[in-house]
PLY file of the C-alpha trace (Angstrom):
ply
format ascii 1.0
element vertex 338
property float x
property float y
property float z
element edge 337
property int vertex1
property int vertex2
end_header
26.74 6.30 35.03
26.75 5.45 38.80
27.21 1.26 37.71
29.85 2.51 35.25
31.86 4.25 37.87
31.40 1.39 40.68
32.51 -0.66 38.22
35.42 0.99 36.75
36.58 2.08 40.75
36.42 -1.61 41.61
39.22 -2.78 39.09
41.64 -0.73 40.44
44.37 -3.01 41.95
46.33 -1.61 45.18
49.63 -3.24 46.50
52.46 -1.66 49.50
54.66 0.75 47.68
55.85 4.00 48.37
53.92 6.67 49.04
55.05 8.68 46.05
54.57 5.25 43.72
51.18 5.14 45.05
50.47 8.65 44.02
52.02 8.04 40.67
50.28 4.71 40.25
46.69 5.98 41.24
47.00 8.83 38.43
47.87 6.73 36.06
45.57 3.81 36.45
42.54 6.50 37.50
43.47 7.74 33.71
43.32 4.52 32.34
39.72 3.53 33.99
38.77 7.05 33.30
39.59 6.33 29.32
37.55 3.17 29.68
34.32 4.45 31.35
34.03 7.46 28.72
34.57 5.08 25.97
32.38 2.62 26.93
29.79 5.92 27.67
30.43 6.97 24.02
29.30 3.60 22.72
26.27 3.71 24.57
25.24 7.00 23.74
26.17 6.51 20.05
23.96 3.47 20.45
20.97 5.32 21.48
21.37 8.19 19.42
18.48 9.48 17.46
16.62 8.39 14.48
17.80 10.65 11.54
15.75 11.99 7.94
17.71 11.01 4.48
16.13 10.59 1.24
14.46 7.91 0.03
13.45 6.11 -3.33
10.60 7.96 -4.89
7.62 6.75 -4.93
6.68 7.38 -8.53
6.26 11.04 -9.69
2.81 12.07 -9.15
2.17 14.50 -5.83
1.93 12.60 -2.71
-0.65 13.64 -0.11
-1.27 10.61 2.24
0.94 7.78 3.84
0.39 5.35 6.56
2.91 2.51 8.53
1.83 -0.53 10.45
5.16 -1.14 11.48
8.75 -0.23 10.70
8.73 -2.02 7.75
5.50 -1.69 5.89
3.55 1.26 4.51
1.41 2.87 1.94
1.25 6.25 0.71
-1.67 7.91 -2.03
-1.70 10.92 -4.07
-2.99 12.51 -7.46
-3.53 11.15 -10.45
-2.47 10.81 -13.82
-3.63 13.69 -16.34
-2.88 10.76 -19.11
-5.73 8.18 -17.27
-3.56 5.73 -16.21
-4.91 5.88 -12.46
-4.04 7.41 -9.10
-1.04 6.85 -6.68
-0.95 4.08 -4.87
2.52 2.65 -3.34
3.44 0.31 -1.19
6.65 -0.64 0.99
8.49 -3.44 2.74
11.53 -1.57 3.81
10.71 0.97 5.72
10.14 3.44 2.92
13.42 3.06 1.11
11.77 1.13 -1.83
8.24 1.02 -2.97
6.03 -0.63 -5.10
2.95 0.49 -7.23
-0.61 -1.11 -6.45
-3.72 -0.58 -8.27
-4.25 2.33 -8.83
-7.58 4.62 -8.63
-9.58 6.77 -10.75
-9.93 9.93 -8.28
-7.58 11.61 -6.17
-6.56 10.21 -2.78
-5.60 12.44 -0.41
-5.62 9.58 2.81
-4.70 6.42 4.02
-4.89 4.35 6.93
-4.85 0.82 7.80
-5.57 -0.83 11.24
-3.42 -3.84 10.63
-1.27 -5.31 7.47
-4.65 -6.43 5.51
-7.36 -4.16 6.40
-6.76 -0.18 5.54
-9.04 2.58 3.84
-8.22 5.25 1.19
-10.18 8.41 0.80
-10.38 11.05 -1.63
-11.75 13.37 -4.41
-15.36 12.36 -5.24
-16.46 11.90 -1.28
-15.06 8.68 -2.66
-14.04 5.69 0.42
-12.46 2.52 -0.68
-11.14 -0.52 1.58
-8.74 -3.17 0.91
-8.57 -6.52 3.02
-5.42 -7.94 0.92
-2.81 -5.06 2.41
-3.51 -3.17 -0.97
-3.49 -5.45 -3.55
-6.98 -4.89 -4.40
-9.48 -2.43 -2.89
-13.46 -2.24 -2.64
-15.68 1.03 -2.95
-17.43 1.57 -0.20
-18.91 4.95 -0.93
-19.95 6.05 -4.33
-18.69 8.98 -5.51
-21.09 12.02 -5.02
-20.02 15.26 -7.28
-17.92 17.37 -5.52
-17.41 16.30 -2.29
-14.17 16.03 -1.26
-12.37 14.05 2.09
-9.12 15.14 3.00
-8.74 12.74 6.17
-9.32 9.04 7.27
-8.88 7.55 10.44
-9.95 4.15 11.76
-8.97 2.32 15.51
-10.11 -1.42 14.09
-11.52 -3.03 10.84
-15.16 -1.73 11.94
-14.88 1.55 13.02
-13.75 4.57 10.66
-13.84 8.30 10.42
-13.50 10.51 7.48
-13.77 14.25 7.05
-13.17 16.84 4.27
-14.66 19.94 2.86
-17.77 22.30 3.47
-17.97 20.37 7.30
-18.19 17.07 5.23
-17.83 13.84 8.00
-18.85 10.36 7.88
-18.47 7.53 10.15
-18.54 3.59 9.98
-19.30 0.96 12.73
-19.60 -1.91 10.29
-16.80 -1.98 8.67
-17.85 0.20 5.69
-20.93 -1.34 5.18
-22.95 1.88 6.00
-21.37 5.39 6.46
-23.17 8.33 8.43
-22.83 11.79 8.14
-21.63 13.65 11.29
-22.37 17.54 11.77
-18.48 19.06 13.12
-20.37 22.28 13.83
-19.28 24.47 10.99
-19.29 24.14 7.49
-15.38 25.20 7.06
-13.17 22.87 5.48
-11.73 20.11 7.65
-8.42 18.82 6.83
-7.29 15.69 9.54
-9.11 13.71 12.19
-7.98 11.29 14.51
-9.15 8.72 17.35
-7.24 7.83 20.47
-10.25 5.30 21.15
-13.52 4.04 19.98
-15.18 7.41 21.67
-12.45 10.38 21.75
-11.32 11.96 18.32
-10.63 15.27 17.10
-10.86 17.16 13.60
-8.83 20.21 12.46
-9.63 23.04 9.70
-10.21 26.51 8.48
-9.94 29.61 10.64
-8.55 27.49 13.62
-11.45 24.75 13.76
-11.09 22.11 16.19
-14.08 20.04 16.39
-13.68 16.98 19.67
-16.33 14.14 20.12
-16.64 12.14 22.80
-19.09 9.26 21.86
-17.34 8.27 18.89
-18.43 10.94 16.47
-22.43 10.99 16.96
-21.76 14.57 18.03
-19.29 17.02 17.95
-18.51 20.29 20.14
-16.23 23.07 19.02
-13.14 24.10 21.16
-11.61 27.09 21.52
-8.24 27.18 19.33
-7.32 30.51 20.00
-6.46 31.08 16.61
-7.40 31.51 13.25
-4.78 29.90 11.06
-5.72 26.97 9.39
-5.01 23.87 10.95
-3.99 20.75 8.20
-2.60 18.38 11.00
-3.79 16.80 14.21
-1.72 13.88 16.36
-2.40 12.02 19.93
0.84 11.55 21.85
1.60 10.15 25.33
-1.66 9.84 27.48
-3.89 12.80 27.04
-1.50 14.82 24.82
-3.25 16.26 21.62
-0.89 18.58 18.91
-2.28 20.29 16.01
0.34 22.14 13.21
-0.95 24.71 10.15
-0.25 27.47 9.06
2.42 29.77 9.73
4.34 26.77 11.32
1.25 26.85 13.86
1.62 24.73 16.66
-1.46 24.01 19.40
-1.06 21.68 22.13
-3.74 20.13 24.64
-3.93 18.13 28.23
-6.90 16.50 27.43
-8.07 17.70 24.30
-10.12 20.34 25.25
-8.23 23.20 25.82
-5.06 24.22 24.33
-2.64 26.41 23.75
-0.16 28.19 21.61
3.49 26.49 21.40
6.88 28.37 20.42
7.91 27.09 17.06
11.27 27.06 15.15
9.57 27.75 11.72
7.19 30.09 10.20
6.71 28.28 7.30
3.52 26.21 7.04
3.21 23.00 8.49
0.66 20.33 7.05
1.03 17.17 8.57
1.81 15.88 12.21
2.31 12.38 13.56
3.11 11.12 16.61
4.18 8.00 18.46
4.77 7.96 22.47
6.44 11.19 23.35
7.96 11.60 20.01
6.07 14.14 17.30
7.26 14.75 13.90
5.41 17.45 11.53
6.26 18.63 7.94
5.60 21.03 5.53
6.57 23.48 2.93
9.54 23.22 1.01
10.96 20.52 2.92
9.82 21.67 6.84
10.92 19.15 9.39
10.22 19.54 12.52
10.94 17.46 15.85
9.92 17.09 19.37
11.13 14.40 22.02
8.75 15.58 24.96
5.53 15.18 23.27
5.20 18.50 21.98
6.40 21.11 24.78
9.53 22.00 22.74
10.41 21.65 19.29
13.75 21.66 16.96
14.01 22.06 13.09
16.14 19.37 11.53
18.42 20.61 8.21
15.99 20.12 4.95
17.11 17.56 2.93
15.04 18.86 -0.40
13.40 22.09 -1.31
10.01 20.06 -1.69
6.63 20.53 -0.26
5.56 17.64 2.23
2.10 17.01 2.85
2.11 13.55 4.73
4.05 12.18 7.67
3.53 8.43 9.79
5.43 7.35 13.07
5.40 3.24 13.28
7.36 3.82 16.18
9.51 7.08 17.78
12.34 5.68 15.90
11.17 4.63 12.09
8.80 7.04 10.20
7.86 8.31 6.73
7.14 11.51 4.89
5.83 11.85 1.76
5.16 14.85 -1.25
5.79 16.64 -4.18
6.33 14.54 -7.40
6.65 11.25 -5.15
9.27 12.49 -2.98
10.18 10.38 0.17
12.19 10.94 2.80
12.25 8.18 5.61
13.42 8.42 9.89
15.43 5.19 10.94
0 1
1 2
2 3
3 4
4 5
5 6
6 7
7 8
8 9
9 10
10 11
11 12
12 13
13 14
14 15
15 16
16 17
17 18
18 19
19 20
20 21
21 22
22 23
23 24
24 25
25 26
26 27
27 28
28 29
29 30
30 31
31 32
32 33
33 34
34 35
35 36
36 37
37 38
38 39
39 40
40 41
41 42
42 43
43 44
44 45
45 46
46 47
47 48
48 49
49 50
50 51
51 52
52 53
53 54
54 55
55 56
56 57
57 58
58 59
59 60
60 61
61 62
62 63
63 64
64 65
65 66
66 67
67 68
68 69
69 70
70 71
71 72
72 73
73 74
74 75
75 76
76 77
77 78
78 79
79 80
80 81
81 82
82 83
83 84
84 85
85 86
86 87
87 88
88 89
89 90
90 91
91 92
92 93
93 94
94 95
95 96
96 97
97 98
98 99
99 100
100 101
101 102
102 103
103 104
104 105
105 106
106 107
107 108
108 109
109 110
110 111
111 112
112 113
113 114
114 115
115 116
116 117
117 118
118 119
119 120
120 121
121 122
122 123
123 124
124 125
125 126
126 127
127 128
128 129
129 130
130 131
131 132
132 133
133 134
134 135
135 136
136 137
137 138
138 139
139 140
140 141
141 142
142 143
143 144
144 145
145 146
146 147
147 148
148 149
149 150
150 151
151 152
152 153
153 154
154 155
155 156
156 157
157 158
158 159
159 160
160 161
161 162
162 163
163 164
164 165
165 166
166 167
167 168
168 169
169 170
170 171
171 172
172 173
173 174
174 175
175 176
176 177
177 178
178 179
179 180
180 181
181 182
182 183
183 184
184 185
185 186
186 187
187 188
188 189
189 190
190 191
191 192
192 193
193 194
194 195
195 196
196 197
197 198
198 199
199 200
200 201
201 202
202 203
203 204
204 205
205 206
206 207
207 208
208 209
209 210
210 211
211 212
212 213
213 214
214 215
215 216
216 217
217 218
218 219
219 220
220 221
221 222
222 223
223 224
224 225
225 226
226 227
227 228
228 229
229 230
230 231
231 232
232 233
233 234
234 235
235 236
236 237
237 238
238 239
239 240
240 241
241 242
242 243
243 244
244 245
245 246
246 247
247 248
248 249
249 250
250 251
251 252
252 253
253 254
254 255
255 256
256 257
257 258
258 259
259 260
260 261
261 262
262 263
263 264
264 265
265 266
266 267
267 268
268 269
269 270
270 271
271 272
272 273
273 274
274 275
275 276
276 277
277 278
278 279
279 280
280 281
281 282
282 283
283 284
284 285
285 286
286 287
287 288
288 289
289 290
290 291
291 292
292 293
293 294
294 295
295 296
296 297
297 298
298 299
299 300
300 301
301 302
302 303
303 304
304 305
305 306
306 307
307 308
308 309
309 310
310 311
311 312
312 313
313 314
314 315
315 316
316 317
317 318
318 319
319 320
320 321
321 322
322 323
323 324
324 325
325 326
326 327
327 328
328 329
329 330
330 331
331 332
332 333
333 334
334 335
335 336
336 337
């Protein structure tokens, strides 16, 4: 505002009149710049006003439970499948999440996605079941053969060698070779873990049952248990802004760390339960039941609820950037941030 107003004041012309013309004069043409500062303030400000939520396309009509972006353009989301044998959801985009596209589709449940650029990506699901793709979808590998009833509700990888999954009974695997081989990790308890995510090849941290928060620091060889200071369940976990770590669940649970290892309790604007957070700079997004959306622009100190566009649960939500997102759910609902 201070260039606006040096730069408005400097137009102002000034000639010898009378004193009383000069008074009249400077009123008028101080209204006049006045009028053209604010306007050219409202412009700006409408320009950089925030990203909003409306309703998308849907992709398909089987439940939802995973979706991923690369950038504001392309994504993929995964979900249940068909009780008729026709295969699983799997859905791509070009447009931000406005439109999508069905892929091949697979023969268990998928409950996550994640790719690490526009060709490589990993879905995991019912089965203990890991597939990858190298074509951005088109086609996908199995990786890990399905084992009875294990179950992963979470994959996370930071390149297209090194991956991270984890699910029930304290279920966790990791990758260093692309897939090749997966190990088991221990997380400490054997509770039911529902996200995991990596800020770098050594720092991650998984979220479950009874307020579980499991944090490795040498890339998931071992893992040490944090204090959550809670028992809620916790369904979502998202890195921020430098060493900024949120986790959401139930209750419309909010945690927030420093550094990852200790956290604390955050004032939120809903109750009902949250099960999926992402994040992206300073900018967190989480959703939930029957349409729960939640906001925060200073990585995760304060939050706002934004007005639900559908009464639908949502169990997935990505951030390409603070500004373009996705959230996925119930009976291929969509509803997309730009």
């Amino acid at each position: 505002m201070g260039k606006l107003w040096t730069r408005c004041r400097g137009s102002w012309p000034f000639r010898r009149v009378r004193r009383e013309q000069v008074v009249v004069s400077l009123l008028a043409i101080a209204a006049i710049a006045a009028a053209r500062c604010n306007q050219h303030t409202s412009t700006t400000t409408s320009g950089n006003a925030p990203a909003s939520w409306s309703v998308a396309e849907r992709a398909g009509t089987l439940d939802l439970l995973g979706v991923d972006m690369i950038d504001a353009s392309r994504g993929w989301t995964v979900g249940d499948i068909d009780p008729r044998g026709i295969g699983g959801a799997v859905f791509h985009t070009t447009d931000g999440g406005r439109h999508w596209a069905p892929l091949v589709g697979r023969t268990e449940v998928s409950t996550s996605v994640h790719f690490v650029d526009p060709k490589i990506g990993w879905i995991a699901g019912y089965a203990g079941r890991i597939d990858r793709t190298e074509d951005g979808g088109v086609s996908w590998r199995p990786e890990r053969p399905e084992r009875g009833r294990e179950v992963f509700n979470s994959i996370w990888a930071i390149d297209d060698r090194r991956a991270w999954a984890v699910g029930v009974n304290g279920l966790g695997v990791r990758t260093i070779d692309g897939g090749a081989t997966w190990t088991s990790m221990s997380l400490g308890a054997p509770r039911d873990f529902w996200s995991v995510r990596f800020a770098s090849a050594e720092r991650g941290w998984a979220v479950g049952d009874a307020g579980a928060i499991a944090i490795t620091k040498d890339g998931g060889a071992t893992w040490t248990a944090a204090q959550s200071g809670t028992d809620r369940t916790l369904y979502g976990v998202a890195f921020a802004t430098g060493e900024i770590v949120v986790a959401v669940g139930e209750g419309g649970t909010i945690l927030r760390s420093e550094g990852g290892t200790a956290w604390a309790p955050i004032k939120s604007p809903v109750s009902a339960a949250l099960y999926s957070v992402a994040a992206r700079d300073r900018t967190i997004w989480a959703v939930g039941a029957r349409g729960t959306t939640i906001g925060s622009q200073d990585a995760g100190v304060s939050w706002k609820e934004v007005a639900r566009l559908a009464d639908e649960k949502l169990t997935g939500v990505a951030l390409a950037d603070p500004r373009h997102g996705i959230a996925v759910g119930r009976k291929g609902y969509v509803q997309v941030l730009q």
